[in-house]
Jmol script that loads the backbone (N, CA, C; Angstrom):
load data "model"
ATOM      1  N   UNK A   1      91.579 103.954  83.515  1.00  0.00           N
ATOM      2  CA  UNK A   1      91.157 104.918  84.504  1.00  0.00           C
ATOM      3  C   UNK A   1      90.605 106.143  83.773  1.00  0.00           C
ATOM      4  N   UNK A   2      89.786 106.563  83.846  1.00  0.00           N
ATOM      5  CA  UNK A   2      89.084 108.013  83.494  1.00  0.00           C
ATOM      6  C   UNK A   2      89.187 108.614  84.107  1.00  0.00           C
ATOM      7  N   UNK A   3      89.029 110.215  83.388  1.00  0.00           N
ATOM      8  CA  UNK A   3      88.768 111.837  84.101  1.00  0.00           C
ATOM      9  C   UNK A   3      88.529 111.809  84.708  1.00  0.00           C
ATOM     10  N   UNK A   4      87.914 112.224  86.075  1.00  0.00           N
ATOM     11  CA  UNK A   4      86.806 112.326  86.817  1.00  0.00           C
ATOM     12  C   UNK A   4      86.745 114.806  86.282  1.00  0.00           C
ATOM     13  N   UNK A   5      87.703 115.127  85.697  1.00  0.00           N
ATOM     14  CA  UNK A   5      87.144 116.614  85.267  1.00  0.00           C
ATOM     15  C   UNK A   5      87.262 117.236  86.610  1.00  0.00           C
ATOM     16  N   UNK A   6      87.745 117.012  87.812  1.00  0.00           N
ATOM     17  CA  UNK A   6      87.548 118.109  88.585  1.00  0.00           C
ATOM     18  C   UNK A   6      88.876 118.340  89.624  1.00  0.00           C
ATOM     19  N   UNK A   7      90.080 117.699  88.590  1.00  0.00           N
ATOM     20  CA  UNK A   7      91.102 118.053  89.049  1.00  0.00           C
ATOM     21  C   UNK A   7      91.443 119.713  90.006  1.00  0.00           C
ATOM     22  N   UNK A   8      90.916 121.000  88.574  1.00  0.00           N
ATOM     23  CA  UNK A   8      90.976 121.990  88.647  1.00  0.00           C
ATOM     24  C   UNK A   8      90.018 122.493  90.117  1.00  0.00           C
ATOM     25  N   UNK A   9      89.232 122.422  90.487  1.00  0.00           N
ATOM     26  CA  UNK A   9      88.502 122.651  91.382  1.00  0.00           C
ATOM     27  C   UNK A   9      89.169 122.183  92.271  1.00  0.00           C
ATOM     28  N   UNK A  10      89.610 120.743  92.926  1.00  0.00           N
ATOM     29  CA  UNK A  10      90.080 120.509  93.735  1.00  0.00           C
ATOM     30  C   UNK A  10      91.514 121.245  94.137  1.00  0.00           C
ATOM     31  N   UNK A  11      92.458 121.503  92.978  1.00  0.00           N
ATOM     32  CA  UNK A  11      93.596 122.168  93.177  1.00  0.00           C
ATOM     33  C   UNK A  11      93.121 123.844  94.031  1.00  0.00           C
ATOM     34  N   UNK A  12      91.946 124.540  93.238  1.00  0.00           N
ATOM     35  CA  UNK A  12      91.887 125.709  93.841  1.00  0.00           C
ATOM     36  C   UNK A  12      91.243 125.698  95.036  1.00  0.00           C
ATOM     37  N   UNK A  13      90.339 124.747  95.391  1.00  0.00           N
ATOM     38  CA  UNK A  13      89.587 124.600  96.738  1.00  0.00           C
ATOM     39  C   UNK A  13      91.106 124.225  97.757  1.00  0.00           C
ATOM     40  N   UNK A  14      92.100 123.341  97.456  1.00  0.00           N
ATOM     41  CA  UNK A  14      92.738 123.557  98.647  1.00  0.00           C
ATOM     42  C   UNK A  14      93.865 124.271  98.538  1.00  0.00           C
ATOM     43  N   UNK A  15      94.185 125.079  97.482  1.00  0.00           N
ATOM     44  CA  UNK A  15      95.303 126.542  97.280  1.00  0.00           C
ATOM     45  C   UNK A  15      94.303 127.723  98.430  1.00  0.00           C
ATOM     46  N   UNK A  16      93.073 127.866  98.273  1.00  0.00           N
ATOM     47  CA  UNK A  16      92.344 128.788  99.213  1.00  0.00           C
ATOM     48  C   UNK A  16      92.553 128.717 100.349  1.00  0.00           C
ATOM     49  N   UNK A  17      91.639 127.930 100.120  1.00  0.00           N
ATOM     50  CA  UNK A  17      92.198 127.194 102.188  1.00  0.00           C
ATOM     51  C   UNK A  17      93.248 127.147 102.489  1.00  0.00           C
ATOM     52  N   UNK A  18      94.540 126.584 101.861  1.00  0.00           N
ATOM     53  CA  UNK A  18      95.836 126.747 102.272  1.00  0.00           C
ATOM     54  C   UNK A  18      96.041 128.067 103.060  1.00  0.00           C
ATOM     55  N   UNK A  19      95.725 129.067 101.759  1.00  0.00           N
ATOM     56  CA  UNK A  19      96.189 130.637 101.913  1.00  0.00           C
ATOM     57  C   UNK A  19      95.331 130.710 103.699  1.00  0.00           C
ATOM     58  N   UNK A  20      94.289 130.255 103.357  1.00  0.00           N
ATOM     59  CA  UNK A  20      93.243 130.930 104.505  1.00  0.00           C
ATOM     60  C   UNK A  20      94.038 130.850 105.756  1.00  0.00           C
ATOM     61  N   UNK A  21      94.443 129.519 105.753  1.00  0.00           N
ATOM     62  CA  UNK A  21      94.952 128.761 106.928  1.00  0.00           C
ATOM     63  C   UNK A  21      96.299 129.532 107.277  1.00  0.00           C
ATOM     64  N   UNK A  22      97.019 129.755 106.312  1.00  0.00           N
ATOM     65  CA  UNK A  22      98.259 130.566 106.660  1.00  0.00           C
ATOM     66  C   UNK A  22      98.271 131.606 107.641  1.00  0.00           C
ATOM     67  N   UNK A  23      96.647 132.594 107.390  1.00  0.00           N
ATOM     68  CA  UNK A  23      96.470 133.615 108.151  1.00  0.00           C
ATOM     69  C   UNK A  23      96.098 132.955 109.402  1.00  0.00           C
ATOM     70  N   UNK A  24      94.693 132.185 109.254  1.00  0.00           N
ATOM     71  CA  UNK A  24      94.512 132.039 110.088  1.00  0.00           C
ATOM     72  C   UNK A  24      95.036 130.724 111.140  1.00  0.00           C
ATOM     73  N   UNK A  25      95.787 129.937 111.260  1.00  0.00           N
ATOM     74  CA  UNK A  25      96.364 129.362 112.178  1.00  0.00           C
ATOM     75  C   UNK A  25      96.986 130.123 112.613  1.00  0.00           C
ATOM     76  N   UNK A  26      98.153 131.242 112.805  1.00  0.00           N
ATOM     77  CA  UNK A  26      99.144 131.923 114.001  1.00  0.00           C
ATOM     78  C   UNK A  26      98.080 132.892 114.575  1.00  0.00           C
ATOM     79  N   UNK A  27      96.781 133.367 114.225  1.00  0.00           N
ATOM     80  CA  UNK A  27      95.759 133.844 114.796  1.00  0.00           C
ATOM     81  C   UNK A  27      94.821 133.081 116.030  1.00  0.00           C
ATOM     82  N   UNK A  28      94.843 131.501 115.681  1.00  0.00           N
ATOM     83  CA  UNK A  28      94.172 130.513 116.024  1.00  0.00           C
ATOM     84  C   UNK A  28      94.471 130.446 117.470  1.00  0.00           C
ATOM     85  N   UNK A  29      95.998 130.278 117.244  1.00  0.00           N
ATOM     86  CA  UNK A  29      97.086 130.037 118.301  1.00  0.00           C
ATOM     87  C   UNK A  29      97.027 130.662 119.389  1.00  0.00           C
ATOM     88  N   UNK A  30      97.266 132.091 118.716  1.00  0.00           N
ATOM     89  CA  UNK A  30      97.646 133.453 119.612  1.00  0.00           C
ATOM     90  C   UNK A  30      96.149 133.724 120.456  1.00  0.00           C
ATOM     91  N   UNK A  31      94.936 133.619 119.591  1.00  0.00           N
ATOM     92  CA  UNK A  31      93.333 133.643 120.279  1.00  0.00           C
ATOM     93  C   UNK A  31      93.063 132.884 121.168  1.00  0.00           C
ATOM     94  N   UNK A  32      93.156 131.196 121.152  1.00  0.00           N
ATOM     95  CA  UNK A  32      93.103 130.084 121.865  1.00  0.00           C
ATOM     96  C   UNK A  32      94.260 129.722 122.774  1.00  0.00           C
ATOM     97  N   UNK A  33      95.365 130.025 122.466  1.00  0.00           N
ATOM     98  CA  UNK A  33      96.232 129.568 123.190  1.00  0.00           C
ATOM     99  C   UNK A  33      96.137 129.588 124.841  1.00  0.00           C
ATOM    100  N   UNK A  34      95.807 131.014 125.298  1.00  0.00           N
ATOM    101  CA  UNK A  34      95.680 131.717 127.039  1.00  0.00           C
ATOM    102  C   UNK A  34      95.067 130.333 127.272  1.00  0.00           C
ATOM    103  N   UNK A  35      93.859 129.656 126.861  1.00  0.00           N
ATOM    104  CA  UNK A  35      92.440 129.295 127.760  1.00  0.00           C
ATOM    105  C   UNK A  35      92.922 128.174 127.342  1.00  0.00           C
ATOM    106  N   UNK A  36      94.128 127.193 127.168  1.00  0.00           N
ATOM    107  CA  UNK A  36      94.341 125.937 127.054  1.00  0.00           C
ATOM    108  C   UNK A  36      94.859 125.329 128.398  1.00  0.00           C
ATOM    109  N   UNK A  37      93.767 124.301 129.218  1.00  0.00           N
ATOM    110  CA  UNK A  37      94.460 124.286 130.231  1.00  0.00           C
ATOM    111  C   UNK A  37      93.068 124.537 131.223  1.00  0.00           C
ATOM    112  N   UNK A  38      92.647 125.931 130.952  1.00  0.00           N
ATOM    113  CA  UNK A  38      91.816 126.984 131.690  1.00  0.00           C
ATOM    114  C   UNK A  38      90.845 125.738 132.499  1.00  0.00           C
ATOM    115  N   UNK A  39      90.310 125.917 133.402  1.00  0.00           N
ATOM    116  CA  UNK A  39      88.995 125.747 133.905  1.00  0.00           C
ATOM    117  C   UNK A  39      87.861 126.002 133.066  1.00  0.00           C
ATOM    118  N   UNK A  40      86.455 125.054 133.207  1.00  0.00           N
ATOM    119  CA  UNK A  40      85.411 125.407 132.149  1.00  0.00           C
ATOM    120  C   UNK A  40      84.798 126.651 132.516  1.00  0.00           C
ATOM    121  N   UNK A  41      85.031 127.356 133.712  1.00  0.00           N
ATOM    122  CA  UNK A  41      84.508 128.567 133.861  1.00  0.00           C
ATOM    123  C   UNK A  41      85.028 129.671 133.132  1.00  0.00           C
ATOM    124  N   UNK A  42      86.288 129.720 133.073  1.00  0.00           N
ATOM    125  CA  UNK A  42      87.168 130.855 132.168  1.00  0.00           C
ATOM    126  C   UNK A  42      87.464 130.602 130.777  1.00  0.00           C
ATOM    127  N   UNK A  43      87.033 129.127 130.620  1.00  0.00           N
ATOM    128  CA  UNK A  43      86.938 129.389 128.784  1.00  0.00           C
ATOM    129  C   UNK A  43      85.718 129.573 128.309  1.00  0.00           C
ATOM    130  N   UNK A  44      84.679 129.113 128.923  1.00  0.00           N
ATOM    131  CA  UNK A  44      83.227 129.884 128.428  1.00  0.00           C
ATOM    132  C   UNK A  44      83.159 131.458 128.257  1.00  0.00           C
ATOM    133  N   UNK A  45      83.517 132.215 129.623  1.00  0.00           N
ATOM    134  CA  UNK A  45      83.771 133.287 129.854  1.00  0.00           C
ATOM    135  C   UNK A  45      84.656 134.345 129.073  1.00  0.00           C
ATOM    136  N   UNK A  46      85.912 133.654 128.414  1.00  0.00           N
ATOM    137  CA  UNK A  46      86.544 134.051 127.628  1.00  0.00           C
ATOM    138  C   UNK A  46      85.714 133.519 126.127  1.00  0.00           C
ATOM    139  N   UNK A  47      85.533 132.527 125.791  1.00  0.00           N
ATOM    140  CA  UNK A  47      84.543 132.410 124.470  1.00  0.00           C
ATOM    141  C   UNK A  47      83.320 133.002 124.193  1.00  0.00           C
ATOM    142  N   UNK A  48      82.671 133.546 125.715  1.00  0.00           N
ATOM    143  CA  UNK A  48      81.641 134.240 125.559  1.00  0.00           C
ATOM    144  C   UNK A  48      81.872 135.877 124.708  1.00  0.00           C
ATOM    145  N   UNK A  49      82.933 136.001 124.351  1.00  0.00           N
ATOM    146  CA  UNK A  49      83.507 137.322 123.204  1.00  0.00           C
ATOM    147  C   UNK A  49      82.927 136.932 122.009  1.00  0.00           C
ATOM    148  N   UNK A  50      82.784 138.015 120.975  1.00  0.00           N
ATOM    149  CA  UNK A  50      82.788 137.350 119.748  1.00  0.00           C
ATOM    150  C   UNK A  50      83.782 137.266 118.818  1.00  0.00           C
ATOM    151  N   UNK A  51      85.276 138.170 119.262  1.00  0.00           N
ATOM    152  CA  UNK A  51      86.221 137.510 118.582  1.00  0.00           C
ATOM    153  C   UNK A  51      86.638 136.291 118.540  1.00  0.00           C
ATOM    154  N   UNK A  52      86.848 135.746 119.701  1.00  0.00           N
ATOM    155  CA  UNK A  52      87.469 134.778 120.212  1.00  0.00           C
ATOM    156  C   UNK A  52      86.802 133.703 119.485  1.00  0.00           C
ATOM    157  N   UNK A  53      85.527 133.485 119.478  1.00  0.00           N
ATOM    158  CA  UNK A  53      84.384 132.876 118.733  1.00  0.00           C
ATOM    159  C   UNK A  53      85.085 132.475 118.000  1.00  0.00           C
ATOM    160  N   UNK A  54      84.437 133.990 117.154  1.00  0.00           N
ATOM    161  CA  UNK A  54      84.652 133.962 115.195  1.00  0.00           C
ATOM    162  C   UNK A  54      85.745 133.254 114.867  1.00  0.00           C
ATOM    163  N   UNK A  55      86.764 133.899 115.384  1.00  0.00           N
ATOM    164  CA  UNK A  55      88.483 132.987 114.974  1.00  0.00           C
ATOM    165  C   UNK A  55      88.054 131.603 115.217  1.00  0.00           C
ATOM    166  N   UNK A  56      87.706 130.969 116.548  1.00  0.00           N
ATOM    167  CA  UNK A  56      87.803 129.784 116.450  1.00  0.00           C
ATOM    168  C   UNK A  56      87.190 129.032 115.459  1.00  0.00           C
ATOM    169  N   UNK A  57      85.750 129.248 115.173  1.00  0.00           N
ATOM    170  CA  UNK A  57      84.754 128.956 114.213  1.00  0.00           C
ATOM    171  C   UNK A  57      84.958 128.859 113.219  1.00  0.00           C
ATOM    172  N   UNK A  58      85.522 129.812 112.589  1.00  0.00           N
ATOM    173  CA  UNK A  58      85.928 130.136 110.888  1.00  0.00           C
ATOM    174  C   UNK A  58      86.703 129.656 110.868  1.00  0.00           C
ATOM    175  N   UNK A  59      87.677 129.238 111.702  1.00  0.00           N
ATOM    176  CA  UNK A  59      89.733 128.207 111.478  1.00  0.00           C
ATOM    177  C   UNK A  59      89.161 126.807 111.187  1.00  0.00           C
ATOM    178  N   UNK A  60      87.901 126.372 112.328  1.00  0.00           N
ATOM    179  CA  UNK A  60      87.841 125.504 112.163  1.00  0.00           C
ATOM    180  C   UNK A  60      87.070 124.917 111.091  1.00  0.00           C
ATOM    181  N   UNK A  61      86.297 125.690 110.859  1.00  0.00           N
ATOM    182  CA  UNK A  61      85.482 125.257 109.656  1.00  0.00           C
ATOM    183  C   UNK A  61      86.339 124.698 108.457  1.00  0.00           C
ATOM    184  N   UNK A  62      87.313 126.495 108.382  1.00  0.00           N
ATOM    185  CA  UNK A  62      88.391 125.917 106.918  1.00  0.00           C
ATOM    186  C   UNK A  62      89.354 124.931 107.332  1.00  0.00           C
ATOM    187  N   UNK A  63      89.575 124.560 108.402  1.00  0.00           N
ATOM    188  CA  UNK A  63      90.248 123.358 108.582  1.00  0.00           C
ATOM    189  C   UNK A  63      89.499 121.894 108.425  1.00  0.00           C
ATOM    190  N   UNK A  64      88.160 122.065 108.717  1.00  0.00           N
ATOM    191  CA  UNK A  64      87.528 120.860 108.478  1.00  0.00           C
ATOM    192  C   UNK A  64      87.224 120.802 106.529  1.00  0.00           C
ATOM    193  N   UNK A  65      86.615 122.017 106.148  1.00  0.00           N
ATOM    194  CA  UNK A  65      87.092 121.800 104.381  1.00  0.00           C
ATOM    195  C   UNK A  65      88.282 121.293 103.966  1.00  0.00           C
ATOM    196  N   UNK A  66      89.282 121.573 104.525  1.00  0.00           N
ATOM    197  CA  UNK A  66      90.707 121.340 103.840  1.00  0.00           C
ATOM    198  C   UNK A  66      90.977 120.101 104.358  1.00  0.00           C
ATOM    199  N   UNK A  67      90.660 119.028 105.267  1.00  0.00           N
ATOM    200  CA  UNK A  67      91.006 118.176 105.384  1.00  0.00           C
ATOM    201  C   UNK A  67      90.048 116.831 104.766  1.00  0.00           C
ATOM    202  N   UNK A  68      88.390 117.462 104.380  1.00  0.00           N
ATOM    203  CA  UNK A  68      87.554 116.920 103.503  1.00  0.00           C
ATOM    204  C   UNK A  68      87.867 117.239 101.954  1.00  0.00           C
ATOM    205  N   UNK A  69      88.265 117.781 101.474  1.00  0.00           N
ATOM    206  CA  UNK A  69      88.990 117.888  99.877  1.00  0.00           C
ATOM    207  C   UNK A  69      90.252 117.136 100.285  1.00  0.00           C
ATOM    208  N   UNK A  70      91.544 117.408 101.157  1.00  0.00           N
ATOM    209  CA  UNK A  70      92.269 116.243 100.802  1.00  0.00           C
ATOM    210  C   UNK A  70      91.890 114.881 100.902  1.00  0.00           C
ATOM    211  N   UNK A  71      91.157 114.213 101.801  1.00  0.00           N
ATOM    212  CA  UNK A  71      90.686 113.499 102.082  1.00  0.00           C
ATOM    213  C   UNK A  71      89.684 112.767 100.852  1.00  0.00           C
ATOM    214  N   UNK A  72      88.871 113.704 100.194  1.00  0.00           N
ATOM    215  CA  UNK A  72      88.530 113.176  98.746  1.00  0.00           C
ATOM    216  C   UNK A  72      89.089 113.048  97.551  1.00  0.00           C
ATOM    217  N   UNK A  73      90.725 113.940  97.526  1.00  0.00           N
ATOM    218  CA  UNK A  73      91.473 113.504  96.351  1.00  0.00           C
ATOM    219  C   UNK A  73      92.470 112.033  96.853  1.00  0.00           C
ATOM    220  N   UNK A  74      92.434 111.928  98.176  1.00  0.00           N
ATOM    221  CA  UNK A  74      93.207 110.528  98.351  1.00  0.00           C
ATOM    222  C   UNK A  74      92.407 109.141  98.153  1.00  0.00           C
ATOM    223  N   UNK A  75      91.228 109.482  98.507  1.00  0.00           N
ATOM    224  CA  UNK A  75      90.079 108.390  98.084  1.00  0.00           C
ATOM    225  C   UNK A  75      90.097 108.374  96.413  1.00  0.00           C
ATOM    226  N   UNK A  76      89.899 109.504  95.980  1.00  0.00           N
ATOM    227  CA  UNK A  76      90.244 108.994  94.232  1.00  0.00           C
ATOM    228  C   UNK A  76      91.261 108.640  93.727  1.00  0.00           C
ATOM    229  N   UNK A  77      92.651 108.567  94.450  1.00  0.00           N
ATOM    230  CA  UNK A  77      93.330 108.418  94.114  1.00  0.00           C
ATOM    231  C   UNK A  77      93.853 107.270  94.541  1.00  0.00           C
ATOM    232  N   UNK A  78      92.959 106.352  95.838  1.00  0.00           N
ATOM    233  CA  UNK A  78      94.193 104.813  95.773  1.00  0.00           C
ATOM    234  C   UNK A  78      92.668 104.584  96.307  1.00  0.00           C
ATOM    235  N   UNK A  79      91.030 104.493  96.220  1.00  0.00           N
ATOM    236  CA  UNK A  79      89.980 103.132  96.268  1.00  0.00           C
ATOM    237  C   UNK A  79      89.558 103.078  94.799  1.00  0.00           C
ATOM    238  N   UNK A  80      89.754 101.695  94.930  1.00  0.00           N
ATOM    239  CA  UNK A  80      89.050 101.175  93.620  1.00  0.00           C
ATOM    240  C   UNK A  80      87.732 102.079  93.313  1.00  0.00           C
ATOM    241  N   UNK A  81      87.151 101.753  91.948  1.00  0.00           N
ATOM    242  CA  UNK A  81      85.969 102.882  91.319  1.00  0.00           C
ATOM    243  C   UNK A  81      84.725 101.927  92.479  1.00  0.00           C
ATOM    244  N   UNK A  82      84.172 100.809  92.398  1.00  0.00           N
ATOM    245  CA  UNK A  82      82.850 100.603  93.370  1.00  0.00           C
ATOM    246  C   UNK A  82      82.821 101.221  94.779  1.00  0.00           C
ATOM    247  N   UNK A  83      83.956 101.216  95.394  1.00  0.00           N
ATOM    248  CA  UNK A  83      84.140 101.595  97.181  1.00  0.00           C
ATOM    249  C   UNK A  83      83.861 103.567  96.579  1.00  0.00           C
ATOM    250  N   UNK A  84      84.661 103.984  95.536  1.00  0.00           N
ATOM    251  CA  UNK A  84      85.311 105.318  95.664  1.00  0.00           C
ATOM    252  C   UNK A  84      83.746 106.328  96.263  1.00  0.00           C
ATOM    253  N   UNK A  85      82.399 106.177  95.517  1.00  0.00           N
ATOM    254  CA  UNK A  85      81.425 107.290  95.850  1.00  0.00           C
ATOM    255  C   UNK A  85      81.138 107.165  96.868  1.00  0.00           C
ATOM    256  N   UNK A  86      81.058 105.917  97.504  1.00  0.00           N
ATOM    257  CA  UNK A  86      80.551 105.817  99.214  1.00  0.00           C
ATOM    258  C   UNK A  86      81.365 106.133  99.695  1.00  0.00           C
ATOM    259  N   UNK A  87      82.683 105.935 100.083  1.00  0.00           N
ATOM    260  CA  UNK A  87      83.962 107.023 100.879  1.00  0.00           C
ATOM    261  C   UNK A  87      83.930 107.908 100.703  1.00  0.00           C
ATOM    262  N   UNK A  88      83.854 108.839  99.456  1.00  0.00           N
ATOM    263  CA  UNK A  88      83.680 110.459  99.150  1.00  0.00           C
ATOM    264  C   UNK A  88      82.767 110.879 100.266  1.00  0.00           C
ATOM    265  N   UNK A  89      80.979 110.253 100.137  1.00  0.00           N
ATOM    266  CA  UNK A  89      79.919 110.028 100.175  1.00  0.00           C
ATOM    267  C   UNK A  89      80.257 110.449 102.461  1.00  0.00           C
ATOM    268  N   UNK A  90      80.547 109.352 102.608  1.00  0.00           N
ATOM    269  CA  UNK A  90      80.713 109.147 103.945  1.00  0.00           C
ATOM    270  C   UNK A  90      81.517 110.142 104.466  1.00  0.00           C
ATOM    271  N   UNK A  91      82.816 110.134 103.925  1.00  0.00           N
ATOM    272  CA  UNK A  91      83.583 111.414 104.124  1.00  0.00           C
ATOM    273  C   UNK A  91      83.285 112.751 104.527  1.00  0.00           C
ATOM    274  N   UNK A  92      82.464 113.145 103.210  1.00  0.00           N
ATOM    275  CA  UNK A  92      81.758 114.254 103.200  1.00  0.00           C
ATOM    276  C   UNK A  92      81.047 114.338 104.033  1.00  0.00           C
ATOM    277  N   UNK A  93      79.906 113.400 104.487  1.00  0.00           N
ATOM    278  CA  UNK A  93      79.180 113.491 105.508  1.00  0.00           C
ATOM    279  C   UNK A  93      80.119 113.866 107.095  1.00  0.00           C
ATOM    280  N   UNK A  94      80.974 112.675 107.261  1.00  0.00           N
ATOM    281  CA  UNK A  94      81.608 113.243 108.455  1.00  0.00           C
ATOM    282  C   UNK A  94      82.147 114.609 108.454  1.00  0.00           C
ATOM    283  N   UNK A  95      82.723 115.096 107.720  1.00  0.00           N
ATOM    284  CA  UNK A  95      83.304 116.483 107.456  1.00  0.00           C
ATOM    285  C   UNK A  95      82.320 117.598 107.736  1.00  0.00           C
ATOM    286  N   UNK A  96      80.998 117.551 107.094  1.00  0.00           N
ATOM    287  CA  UNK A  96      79.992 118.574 107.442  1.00  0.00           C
ATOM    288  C   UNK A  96      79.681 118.025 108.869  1.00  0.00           C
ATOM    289  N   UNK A  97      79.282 116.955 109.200  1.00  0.00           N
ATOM    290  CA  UNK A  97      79.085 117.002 110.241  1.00  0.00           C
ATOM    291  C   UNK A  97      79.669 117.603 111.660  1.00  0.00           C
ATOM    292  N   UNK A  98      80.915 117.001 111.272  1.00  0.00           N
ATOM    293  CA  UNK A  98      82.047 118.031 112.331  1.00  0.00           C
ATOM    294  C   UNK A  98      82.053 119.224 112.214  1.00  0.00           C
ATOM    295  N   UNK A  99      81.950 119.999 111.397  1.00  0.00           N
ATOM    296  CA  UNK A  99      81.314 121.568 111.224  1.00  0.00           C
ATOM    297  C   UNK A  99      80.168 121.853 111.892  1.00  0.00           C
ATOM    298  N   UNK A 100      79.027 121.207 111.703  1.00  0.00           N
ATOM    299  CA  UNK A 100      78.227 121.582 112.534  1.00  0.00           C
ATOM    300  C   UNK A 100      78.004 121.323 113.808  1.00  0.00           C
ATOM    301  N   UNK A 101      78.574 120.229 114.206  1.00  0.00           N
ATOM    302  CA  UNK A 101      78.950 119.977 115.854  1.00  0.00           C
ATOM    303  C   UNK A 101      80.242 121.375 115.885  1.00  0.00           C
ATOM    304  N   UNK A 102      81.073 121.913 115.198  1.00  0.00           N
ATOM    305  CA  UNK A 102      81.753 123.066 116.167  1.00  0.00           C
ATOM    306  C   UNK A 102      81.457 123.814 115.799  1.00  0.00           C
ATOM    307  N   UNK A 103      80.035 124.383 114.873  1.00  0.00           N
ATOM    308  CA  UNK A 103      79.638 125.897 115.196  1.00  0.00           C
ATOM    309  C   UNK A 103      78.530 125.607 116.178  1.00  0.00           C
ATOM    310  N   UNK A 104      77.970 124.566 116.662  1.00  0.00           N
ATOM    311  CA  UNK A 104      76.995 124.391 117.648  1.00  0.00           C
ATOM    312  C   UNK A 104      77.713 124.417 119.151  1.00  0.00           C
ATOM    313  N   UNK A 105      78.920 123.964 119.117  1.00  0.00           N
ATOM    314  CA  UNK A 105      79.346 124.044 120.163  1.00  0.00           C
ATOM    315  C   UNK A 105      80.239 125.156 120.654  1.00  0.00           C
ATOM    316  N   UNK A 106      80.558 126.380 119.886  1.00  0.00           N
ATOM    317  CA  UNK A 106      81.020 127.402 119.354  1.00  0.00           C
ATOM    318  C   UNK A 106      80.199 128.526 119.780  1.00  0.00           C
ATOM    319  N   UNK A 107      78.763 128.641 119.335  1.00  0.00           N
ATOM    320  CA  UNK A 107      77.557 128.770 119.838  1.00  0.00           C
ATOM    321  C   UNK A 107      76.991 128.602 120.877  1.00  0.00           C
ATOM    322  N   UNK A 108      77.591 127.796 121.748  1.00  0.00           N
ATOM    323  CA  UNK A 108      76.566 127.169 122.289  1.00  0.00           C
ATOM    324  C   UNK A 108      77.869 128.102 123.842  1.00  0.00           C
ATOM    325  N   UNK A 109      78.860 127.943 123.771  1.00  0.00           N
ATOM    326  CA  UNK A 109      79.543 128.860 124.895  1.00  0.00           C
ATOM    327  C   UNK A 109      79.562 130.374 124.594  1.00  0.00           C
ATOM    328  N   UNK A 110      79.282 130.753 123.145  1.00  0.00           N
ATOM    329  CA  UNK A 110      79.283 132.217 123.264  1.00  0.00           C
ATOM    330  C   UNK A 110      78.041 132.083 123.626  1.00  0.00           C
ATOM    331  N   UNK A 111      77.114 131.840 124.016  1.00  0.00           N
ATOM    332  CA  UNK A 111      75.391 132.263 124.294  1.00  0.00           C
ATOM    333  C   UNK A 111      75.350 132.296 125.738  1.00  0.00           C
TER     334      UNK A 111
END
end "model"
wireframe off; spacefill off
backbone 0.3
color backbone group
C-alpha cells in the first residue's frame, strides 16, 4: 500500500469544519428550528431574511464538506486502488453538487 501524502490536509480540512460545526450547529437549530413544521408560506417568508439564509447556507455547505472529506478518507481507506479515483471522483461530484442545489434553493426563497 502507498502514501497517498495527504493525510495532513485531510486531518486539518475536517479539525476546521469540526470546529465550524461546533458553532455552527446550536445556531442551525436555534435559526431553523421555529419554521419546522411551518406552512410553505411562513418559511419562505421567514427565509426571505438574510440571517436566517446565511446560517442555513453556510451550515450547510460546511456540513456537506465535512461529510465529502470523511467520505473520501473512508473510500481510501477500505476500496481497492482501481474502484478508489472513481468513488473519490463521484463522491466529490455528489458533494458539490448538493451544495449547489442548497445555495440555489437557499436563494431561490430568500429572492
Amino acid at each position: 500500500m502507498s502514501t497517498s501524502k495527504s493525510g495532513t490536509g485531510h486531518f486539518l480540512e475536517m479539525t476546521i469544519s469540526s470546529i465550524a460545526l461546533l458553532a455552527l450547529i446550536p445556531l442551525f437549530i436555534v435559526i431553523v428550528g421555529p419554521v419546522i413544521g411551518e406552512d410553505y408560506e411562513v418559511v419562505t417568508k421567514y427565509f426571505s431574511r438574510p440571517f436566517p439564509a446565511i446560517v442555513f447556507a453556510i451550515t450547510m455547505t460546511i456540513v456537506l464538506l465535512h461529510f465529502k472529506s470523511g467520505v473520501v478518507t473512508l473510500i481510501e481507506d477500505y476500496v481497492d486502488h482501481p474502484a478508489r479515483r472513481l468513488w473519490i471522483f463521484v463522491m466529490s461530484c455528489v458533494s458539490y453538487l448538493s451544495i449547489a442545489l442548497v445555495v440555489l434553493a437557499t436563494l431561490r426563497l430568500a429572492i
